[in-house]
C-alpha positions in Angstrom: 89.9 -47.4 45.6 88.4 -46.9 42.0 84.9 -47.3 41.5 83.9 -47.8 37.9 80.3 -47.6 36.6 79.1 -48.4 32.8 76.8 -46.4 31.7 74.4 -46.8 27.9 73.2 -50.6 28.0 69.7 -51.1 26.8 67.5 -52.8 24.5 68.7 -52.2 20.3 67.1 -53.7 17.3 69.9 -56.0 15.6 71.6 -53.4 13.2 71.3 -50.7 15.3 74.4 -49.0 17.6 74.7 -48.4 20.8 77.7 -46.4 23.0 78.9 -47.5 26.4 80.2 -45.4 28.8 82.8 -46.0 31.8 82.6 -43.5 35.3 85.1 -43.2 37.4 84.4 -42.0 41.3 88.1 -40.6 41.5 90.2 -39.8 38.9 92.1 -42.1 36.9 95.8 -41.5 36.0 98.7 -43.0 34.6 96.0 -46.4 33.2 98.2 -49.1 31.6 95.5 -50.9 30.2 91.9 -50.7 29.6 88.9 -53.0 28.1 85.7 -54.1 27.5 84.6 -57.5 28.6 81.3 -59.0 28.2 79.8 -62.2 29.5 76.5 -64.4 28.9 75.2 -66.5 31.5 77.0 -70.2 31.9 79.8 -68.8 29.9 83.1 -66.9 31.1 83.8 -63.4 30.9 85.3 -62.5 27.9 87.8 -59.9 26.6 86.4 -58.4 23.5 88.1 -55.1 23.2 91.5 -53.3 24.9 93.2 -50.4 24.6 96.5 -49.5 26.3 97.9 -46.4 27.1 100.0 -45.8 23.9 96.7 -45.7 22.4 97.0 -49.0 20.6 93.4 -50.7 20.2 92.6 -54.9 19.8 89.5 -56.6 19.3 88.0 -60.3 19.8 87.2 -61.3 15.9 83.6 -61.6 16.9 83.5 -57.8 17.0 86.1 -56.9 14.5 85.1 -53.9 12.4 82.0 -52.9 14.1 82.8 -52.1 17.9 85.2 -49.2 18.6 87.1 -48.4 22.0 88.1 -45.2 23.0 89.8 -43.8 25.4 88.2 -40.6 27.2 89.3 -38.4 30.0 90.3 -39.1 33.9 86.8 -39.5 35.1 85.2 -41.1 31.7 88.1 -43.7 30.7 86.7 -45.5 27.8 84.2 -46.2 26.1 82.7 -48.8 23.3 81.1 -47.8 20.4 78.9 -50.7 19.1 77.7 -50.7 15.5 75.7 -52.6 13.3 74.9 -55.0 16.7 73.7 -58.4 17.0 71.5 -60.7 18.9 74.6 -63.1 19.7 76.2 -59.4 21.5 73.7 -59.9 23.7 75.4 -60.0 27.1 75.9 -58.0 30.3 79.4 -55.6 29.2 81.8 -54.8 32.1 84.5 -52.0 31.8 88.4 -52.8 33.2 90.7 -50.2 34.2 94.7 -51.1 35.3 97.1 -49.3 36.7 100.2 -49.6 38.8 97.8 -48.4 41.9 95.6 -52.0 40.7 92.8 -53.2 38.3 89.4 -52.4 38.9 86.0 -53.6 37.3 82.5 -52.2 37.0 79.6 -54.0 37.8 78.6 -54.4 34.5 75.3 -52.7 31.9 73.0 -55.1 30.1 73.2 -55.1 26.6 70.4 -56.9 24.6 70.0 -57.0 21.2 66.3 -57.9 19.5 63.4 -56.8 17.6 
């Protein structure tokens, strides 16, 4: 069982940048597929950056051009770094891991964006 915790939320003035981090408690080999997801309350949880394990990155278009995923080492997976942020990124961000062993969520960081 994989433990994941995210690591870097906070408080940012729009414009600013922020980095997000993803721990492991064991080591993570052989991931498939990892992401960001993010989620505001009343709405669902959504995908807004992945990365598999060829290296090959997407993005939601609302975060196009100023996030960045990156893939780190067995005990530090990914991470997101967020650029030029605003208020409407505001949400609490959750880090995904998959591998043939199963998928496996942090609990999520609090991301809020405001002057």
């Amino acid at each position: 069982q994989v433990q994941l915790v995210e690591s870097g939320g906070g408080l940012v003035q729009p414009g600013g940048s922020l980095t997000l981090s993803c721990a492991a408690s064991t080591s993570t080999s052989d991931l498939l597929f990892m992401a960001w997801y993010r989620q505001v309350p009343g709405e669902k949880r959504k995908l807004i950056a992945n990365i598999d394990s060829r290296g090959q990155s997407d993005y939601a278009d609302s975060v196009k051009g100023r996030f960045t995923i990156s893939r780190g080492d067995a005990r530090n997976p990914i991470y997101l770094q967020m650029n030029s942020v605003k208020p409407e990124d505001t949400a609490v961000y959750y880090c995904y891991v998959y591998s043939d062993k199963g998928d496996y969520w942090g609990q999520g960081t609090q991301v809020t964006v405001s002057s």
